[in-house]
N, C-alpha and C positions, 0 to 999 in steps of 0.2 A: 464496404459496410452498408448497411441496410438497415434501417427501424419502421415499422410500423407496429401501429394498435393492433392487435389479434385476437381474436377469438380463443377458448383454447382447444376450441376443432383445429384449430392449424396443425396438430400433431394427425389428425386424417392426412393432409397432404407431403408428410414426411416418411421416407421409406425406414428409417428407422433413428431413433436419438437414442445414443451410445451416455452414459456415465462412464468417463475414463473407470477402466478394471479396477484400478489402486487408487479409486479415489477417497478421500474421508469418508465416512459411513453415514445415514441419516443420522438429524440429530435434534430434530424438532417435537416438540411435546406437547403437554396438554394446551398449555398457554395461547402458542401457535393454529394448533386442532380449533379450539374454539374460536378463534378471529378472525379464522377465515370461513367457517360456516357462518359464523354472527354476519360476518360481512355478505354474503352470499343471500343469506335469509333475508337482508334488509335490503335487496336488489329487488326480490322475488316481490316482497311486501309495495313495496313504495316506488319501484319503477327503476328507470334510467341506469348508468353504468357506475362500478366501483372499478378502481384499481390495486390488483394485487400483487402488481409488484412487474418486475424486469426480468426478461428471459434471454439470456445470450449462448446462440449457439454458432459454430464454425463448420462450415459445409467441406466435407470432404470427399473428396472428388473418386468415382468408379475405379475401378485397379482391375486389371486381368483377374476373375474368379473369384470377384471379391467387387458385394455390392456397395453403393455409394450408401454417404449415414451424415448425421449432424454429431456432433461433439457437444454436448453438455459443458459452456463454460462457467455461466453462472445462473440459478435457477432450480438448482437438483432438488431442493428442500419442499419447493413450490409447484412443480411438476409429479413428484412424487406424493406428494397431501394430496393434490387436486384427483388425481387417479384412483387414489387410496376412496375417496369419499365419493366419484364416481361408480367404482366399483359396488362400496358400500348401499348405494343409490339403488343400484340397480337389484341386488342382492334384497332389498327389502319388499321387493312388489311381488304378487303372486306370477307364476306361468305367464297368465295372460297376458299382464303388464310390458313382463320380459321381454315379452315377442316383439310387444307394438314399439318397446325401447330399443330393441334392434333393427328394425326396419327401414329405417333410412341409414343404414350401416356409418351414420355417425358414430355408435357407442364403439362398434367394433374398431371402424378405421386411426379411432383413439386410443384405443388400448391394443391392439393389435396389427401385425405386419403378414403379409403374406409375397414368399417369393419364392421361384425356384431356387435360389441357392437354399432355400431350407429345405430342399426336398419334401414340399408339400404340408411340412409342419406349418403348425400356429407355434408365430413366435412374437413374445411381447414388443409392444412398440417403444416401451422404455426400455434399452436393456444395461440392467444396476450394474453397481460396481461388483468386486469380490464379496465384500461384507454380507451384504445386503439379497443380493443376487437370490439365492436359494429361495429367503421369506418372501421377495416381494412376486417371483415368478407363481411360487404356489400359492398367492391369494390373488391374482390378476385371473389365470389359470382354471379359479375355482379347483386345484388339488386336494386329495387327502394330506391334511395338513395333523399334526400333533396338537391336544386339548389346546387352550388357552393358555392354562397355568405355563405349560412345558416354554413358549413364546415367553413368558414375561418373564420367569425364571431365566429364559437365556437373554434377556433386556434387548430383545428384538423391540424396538420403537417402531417399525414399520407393522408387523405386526400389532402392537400395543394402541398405534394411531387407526387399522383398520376396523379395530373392535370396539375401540372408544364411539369413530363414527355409527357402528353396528348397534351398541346401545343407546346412542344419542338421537337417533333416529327412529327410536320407537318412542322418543315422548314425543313427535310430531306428526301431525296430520297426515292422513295419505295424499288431500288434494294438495299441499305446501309440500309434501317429498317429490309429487310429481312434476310442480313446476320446480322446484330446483333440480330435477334430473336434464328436462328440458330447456331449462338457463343453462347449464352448460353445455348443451350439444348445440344451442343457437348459436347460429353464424355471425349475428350479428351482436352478438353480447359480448361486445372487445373489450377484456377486461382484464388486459395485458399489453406491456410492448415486448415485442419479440426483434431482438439486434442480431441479425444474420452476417459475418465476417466469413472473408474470404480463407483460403490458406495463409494469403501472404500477409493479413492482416495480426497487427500487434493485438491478442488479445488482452495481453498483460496491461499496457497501461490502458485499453479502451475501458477493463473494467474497473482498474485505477480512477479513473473518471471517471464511469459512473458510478462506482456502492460507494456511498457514503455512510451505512447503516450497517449491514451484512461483515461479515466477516471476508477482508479480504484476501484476494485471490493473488498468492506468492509467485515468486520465480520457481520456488521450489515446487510447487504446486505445476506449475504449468511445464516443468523440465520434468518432472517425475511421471505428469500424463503423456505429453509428447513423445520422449525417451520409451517407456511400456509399450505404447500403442506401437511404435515402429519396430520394436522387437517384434510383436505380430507380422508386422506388413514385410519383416524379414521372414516370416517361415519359420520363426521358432514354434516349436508344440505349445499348448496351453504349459504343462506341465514344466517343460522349459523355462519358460516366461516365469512361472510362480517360484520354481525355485531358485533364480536369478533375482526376483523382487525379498523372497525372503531372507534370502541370506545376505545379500547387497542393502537392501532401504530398508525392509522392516525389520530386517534384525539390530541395525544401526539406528534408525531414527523412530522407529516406533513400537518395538519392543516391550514396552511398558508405559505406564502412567506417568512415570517421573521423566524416561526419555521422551515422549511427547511433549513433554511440558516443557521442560530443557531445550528442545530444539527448536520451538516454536514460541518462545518467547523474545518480545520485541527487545532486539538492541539498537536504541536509535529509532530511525523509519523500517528496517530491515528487523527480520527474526533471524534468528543463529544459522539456519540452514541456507538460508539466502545470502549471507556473508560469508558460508563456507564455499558456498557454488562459485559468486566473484572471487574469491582466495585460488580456488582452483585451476578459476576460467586465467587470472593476475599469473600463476605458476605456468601453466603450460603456454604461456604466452600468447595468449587467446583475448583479452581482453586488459586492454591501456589506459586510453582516457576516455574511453566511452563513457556517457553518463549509463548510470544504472539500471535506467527502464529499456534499454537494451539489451540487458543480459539475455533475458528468453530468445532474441532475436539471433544472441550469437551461439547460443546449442542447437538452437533449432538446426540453422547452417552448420552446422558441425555436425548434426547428429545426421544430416543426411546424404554427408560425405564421407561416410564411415559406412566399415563393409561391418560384418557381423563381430570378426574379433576385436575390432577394434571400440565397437559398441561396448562390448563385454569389460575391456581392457576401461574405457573411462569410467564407468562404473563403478568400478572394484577399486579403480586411484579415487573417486570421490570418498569413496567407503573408507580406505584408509587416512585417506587425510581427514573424515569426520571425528575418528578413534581419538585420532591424536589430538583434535580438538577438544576432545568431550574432557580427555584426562590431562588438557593443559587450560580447563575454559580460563584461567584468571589472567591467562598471556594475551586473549585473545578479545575479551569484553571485559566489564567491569561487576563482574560477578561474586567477584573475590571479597566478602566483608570480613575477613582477617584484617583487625587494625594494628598487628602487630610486622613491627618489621627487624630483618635478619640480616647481619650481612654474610653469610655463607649460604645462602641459601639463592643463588644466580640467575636461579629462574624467577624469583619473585622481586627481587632485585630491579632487572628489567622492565617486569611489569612494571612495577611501583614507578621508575623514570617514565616508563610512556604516558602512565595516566595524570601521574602530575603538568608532565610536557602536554599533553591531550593530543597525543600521536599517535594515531593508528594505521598510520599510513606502510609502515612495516610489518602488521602482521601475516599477509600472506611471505613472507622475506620468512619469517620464525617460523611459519608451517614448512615452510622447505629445507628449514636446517634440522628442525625435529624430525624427519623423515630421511633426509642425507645421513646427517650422524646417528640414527635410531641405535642405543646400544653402546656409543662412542660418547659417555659424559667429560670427558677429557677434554676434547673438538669442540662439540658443541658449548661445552662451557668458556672456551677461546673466544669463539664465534661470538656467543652472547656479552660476551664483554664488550669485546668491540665495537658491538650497536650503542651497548648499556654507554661507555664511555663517549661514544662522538654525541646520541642527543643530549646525555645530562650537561655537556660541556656546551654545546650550542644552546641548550637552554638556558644557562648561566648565562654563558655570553648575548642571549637577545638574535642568534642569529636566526635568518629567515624558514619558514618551512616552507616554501610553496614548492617546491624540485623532490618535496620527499618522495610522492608517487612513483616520477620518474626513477628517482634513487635506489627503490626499492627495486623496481624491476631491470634495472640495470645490477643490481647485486645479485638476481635469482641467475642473471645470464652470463654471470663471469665465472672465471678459474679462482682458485684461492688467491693468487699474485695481484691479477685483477680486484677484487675485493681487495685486498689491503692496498691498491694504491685509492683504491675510492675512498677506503675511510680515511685514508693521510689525508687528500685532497679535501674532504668538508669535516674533518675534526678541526675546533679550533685548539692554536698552538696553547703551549706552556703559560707564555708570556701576553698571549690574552686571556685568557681563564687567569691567570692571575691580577692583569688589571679587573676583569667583570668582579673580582671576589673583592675589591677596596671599592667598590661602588653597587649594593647589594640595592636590585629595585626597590622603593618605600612601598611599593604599592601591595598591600595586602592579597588582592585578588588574584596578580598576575603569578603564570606558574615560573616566573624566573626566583621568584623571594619563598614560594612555598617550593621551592626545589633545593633553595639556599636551608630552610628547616632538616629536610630530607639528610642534604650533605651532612650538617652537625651530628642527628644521629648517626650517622653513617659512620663521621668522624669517631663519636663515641663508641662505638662498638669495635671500633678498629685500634681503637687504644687500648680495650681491655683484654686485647690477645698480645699487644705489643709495645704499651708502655710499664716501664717497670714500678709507674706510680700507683697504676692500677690493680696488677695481677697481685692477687694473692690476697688482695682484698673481699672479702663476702658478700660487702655491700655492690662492689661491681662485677658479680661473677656470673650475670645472666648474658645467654647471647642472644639475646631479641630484647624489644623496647617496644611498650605500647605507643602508638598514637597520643599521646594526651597534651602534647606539649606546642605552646605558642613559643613564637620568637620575643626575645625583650632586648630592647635597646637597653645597655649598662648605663652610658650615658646618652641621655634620655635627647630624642628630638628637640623637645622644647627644654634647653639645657641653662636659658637665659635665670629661670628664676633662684632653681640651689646650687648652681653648678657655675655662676658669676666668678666665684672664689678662687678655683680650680685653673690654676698657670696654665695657657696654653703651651705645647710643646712641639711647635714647629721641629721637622727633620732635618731644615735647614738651617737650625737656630735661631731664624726667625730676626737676622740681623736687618734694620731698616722697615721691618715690617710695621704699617698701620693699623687700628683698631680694628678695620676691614679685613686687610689680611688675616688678623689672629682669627678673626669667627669664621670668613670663609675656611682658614684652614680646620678647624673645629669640626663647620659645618660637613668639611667632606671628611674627617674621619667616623662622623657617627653611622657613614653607611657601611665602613669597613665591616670584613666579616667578623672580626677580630673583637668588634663591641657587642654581636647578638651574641646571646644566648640562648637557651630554652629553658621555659618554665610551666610548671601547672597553670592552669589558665589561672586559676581564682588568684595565684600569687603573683602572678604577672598582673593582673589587672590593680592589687592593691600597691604596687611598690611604684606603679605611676611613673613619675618624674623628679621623684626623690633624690637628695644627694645621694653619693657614694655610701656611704657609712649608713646611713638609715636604710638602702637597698638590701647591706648585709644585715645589720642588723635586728631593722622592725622597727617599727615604731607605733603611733598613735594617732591617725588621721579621724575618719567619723568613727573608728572604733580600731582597736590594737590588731596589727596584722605582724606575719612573721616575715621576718626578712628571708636571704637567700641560706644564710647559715642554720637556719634551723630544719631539722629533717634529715632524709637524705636526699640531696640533690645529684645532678649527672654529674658524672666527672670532669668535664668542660665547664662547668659552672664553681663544685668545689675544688679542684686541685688549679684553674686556671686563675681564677675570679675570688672564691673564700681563704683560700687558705694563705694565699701570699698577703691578705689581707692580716689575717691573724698571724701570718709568721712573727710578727713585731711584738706577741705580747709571751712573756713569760714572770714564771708564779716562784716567788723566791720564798726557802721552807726557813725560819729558825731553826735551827739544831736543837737549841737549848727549850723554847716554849713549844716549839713544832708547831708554831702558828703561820699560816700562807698568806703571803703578799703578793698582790699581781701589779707586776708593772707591762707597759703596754706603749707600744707606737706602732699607728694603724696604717699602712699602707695606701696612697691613693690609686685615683684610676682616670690616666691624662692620654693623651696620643702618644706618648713615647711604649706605653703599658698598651694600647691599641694595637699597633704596626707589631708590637711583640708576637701578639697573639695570630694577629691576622696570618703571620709569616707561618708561624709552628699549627696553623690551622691549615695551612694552601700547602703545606709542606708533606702531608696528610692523605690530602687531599689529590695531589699531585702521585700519590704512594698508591691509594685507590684506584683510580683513574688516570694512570699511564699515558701517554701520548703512545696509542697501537704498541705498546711493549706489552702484549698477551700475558707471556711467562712468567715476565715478570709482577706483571697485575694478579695474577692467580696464588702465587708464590705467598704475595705482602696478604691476599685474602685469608688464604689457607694456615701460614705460617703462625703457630703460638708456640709464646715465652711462657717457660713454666718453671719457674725457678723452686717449686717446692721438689720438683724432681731432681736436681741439679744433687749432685754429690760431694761438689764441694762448692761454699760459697766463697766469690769473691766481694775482698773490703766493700765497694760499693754495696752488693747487694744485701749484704747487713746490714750496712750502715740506712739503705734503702728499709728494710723492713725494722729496722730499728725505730726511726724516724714515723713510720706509721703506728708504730705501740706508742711510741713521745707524747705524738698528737692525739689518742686516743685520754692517755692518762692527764696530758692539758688538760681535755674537755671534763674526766673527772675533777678535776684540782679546781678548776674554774667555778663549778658547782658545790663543792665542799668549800669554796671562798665565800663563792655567797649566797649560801646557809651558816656561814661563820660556824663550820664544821675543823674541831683543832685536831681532831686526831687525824695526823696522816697517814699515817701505816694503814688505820681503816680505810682511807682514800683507796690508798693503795692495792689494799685487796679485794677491792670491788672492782677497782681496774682491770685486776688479773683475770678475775670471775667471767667480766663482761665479755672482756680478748678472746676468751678462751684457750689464754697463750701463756706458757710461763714468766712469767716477768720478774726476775730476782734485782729488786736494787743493793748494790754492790757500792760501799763508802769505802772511798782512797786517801788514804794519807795523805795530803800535796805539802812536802815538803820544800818549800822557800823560804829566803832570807825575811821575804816579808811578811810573811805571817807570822816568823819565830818573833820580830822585831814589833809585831805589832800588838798593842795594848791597848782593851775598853773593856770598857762596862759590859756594853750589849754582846745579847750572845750570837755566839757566831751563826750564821745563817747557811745552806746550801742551795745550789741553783739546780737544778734540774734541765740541761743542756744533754744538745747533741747538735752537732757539725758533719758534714760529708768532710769539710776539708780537716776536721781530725779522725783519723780512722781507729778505731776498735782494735785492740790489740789483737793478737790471734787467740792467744789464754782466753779471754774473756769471751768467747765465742762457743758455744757447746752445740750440737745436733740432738735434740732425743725429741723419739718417736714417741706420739703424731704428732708434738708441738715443738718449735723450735724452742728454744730459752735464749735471749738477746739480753745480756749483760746492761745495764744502763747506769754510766755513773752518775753519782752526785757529788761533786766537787767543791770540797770546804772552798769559801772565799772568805 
């Protein structure tokens, strides 16, 4: 490598600087046009040198029948103004001018190459990319060119910046145009540094280090120049070459306004295309742990070990593996602002584990299954479990990442048997994933506790295809779940001020234990998984550190908040947490005034109701994420209970969907209690209204000794009960379409 200050006559002593074919198009504008003449003009005016800027070109050496040239690495924008306004320069002076400005064949040897391989032609000494190529030869050229308008209309800028100079130049001086035609052809007016690299020289990070300003210069950028040009120096036709780049890169990455933007937008330090090239270089086993301002170094050596089909052949695998990227990007960056999540849906599944885990170390692993099973969602969705299952479980568990690189590339390179002894080998077991799930990190940031949130909805969703508390419920019948929901401790971290009261419940009965013992054991059941829950934020932030009972219920801190019963809540929260709370309470009717009484004993929530939870949460859990049981993971995903299709029901499941009319009509009764509302029948048929389910109440005789025997005043009262362990006769059970009718007695007491 080479720097010095140059003149920008140094393009005289250059047989010719190349613009890679397929490079970005000019893209500088008025802004730019003006600040470099301003700067120019106030050289001319007041003396001594300006700097405008860095030129980096790469010498490429003679070849049999094919003359030697520089490489345009960085600079295209600032070589091409300067010639533009050169040109311009000269274009303004009469005949005479012209002459005396070509005379010491600086103007020519700057814009102009002469060699026999051109067979005698004049050939520009810039020569542009594809883009550009056309406009800028026919105003170097001085061509018959098309009016003005036709250029702006086709937003030619090279053109647009040569005409701008054209009429900017007539509101100045002839003796101030002539010295700035003469400042630039001076020798010694360095008013640039020009960085000459060799072949073997990295240009990639040289210009890493230096543009600090400019828009940087990619891997993709420098594999896409490099990769073209060698197609030439193979002997492909122009024509060749073009339709190779079109249907290979520009039909794939630059095709449009949206696919430019999409591929060239930063993920990380890297843009998409540059993480696709390492994905590819990571697949063919081309690149391990090389750091990544290597990559250009390792196509480079590759591309120039490769005969022509083989050129052809990686190409077309980059191409493919971009496809798959573009219509999988949420697997592969965090592009995905879907805050909703699904569990039958495996592809995003995964995603969701990697970003929470902040693992990306597997993505070239998922471009190669996408591509292996293309077609085979069967496979592939095996495959994806098996990653999905060992990180979520090692993130749970705190195990280490640093082997993932390796990991990955050791999975691209095995048989299917292979792979699944890799995942047994770093899945963690059964039995640690269920210790990590009784000690959930506190720590809010880390992605072990926001992967424990992740689980619960998980949890949730996988209940409403296959608990029967669930199904057939309205309020749980979505299968997705937005984001909205924080974790809450039931009982609370700081459990010292309302939660004093609350027996502890050692699993060991806690015989011989100390004050110490009872809070440490406390202390470690509030990490169980078994005491989070999920809540709306706002409601999670008001319910605090609240006892139990004011959690469900609400209460009145700086102003009245609802507890967890009111709403609807997730069903990990109402059927785990509310409802066994309110099972205690029931609403007894008089027969005779038809006035309702509620009597009531409220459930607590200690560590023996913790461990409960935790277990029938991990148990779930364990149902989702298999220890490498594929089949059987896709099975538990896949599989729903759907009891409204069912033809005949059994006692349970009546008694099941019985039990959820019960609890609805509670919740009417409870409110016509206190609105001190007497009519119950009216209760009643707003109940049915609500359900949308037929609800016949059905009064039974209950003939006993002790009722006949019994004698008062008061009149008789009935309870509004139901029990699993009394079953539903079969008579009182009827089917009619679309609603069932579930019999419910009320039993004289």
């Amino acid at each position: 490598m080479r720097a010095n200050a140059e003149p920008f006559t140094f393009l005289d002593k250059e047989r010719q600087v190349r613009i890679p074919y397929f490079q970005r198009p000019y893209v500088w504008k008025l802004e730019h046009w003006d600040r470099l003449l301003s700067d120019l003009r106030d050289v001319c005016i007041n003396g001594g040198n300006t700097y405008l800027g860095t030129i980096i070109l790469q010498t490429v050496a003679s070849k049999p029948g094919k003359i030697g040239h520089s490489v345009v690495i960085d600079g295209q924008q600032r070589l091409t103004t300067l010639s533009l306004l050169l040109k311009a320069l000269h274009d303004s002076f009469d005949d005479t001018y012209k002459e005396r400005g070509r005379a010491s064949g600086r103007y020519n040897g700057c814009l102009f190459c002469m060699s026999e391989s051109f067979e005698g032609d004049v050939s520009v000494k810039i020569d542009h990319s594809k883009l550009d190529a056309q406009c800028y030869q026919a105003i170097i050229k001085s061509e018959a060119m098309p009016p003005k308008e036709d250029f702006i209309m086709a937003r030619s800028l090279i053109a647009q910046c040569y005409y701008h100079y054209e009429a900017e130049l007539t509101k100045i001086t002839f003796d101030e145009r002539w010295e700035l035609f003469k400042s630039l052809l001076n020798d010694y007016n360095e008013i640039m540094i020009v960085i000459r690299l060799s072949e073997e020289d990295n240009e990639q990070r040289i210009f890493d280090t230096m543009n600090t300003m400019g828009a940087r210069l990619s891997s993709a950028d420098t594999f896409k120049n490099y990769f073209f040009e060698k197609l030439f120096d193979d002997d492909f036709t122009r024509e060749e070459v073009e339709d190779l780049y079109e249907k290979n890169w520009e039909g794939v990455f630059a095709k449009d306004e949206e696919t430019i933007t999409f591929w060239r937008e930063p993920r990380g330090s890297r843009d998409r295309t540059e993480n696709l090239l390492r994905y590819t270089a990571t697949i063919r086993g081309d690149f391990t742990s090389q750091r990544l301002d290597k990559l250009p170094e390792i196509y480079k050596a590759l591309i120039d070990n490769m005969d022509k089909d083989a050129k052809i052949q990686l190409l077309e695998t980059i191409a493919s593996y971009a496809r798959i990227y573009k219509n999988n990007s949420m697997m592969f960056d965090n592009s995905n602002k879907n805050n909703f999540y699904s569990l039958g849906n495996y592809k995003k599944r995964l995603y969701r584990v990697a970003k929470i885990y902040g693992v990306s170390s597997f993505q070239p692993y998922i471009l190669y299954l996408e591509q292996l099973h293309a077609g085979d969602e069967i496979t592939l969705e095996k495959e994806f479990h098996k990653l999905e299952t060992m990180l979520l479980r090692r993130c749970v568990c705190k195990s280490g990442s640093s082997e993932y690189g390796r990991l990955a590339i050791k999975l691209i390179g095995s048989d299917p048997s292979q792979r699944d002894e890799l995942f047994e080998e770093y899945t963690p077991s059964d039995k640690e994933l269920e210790a990590a799930l009784k000690h959930v990190d506190e720590n809010h940031l880390s992605s072990a506790y926001n992967m424990v949130k992740f689980i619960l909805l998980m949890v949730e969703l996988y209940r409403r295809s296959h608990d029967v508390r669930y199904i057939g419920n309205r309020h749980y019948a979505m299968k997705s779940l937005e984001d909205k929901f924080t974790l809450e401790h039931i009982m609370p971290k700081s459990w010292g001020k309302y939660w004093e009261m609350v027996p502890v419940v050692p699993e060991c009965g806690g015989r011989g234990f100390t004050k110490e013992d009872y809070d440490n054991c406390r202390n470690a059941h509030i990490y169980q998984i078994g005491n989070l829950t999920l809540l709306e934020n706002a409601q999670n932030e008001a319910l605090s550190n609240y006892d139990f009972r004011t959690k469900i219920e609400g209460g009145v801190s700086f102003g009245p908040f609802e507890g967890m019963r009111s709403g609807i809540q997730l069903g990990i929260t109402w059927f785990d947490i509310v409802k066994p709370y309110m099972h205690g309470v029931k609403f007894v009717i008089n027969k005779g005034t038809k006035r309702i009484t509620k009597h009531e004993h409220r459930a607590t929530w200690d560590e023996e109701r913790i461990r409960e939870r935790t277990k029938s949460i991990t148990d779930d859990v364990l149902a989702i994420w298999p220890l490498n049981k594929v089949e059987d993971a896709a099975e538990a995903v896949d599989e729903e209970i759907v009891i409204c299709e069912a033809e005949v029901l059994s006692a349970d499941d009546v008694q099941w969907e019985a039990e959820v009319i019960t609890e609805a009509i509670n919740e009417k009764m409870e409110a016509a209690y206190e609105a001190h509302v007497p009519d119950v029948e009216e209760v009643q048929d707003e109940a049915e209204s609500t359900l949308e389910v037929g609800v016949e109440i059905m009064v039974e005789d209950v003939k006993s000794e002790m009722l006949e025997s019994e004698t008062t005043s008061a009149e008789p009262e009935t309870e509004l009960s139901l029990s699993r362990e009394e079953p539903l006769p079969e008579d009182n059970v009827e089917l009619v379409e679309p609603f069932r009718s579930i019999y419910i007695k009320i039993v004289e007491s």
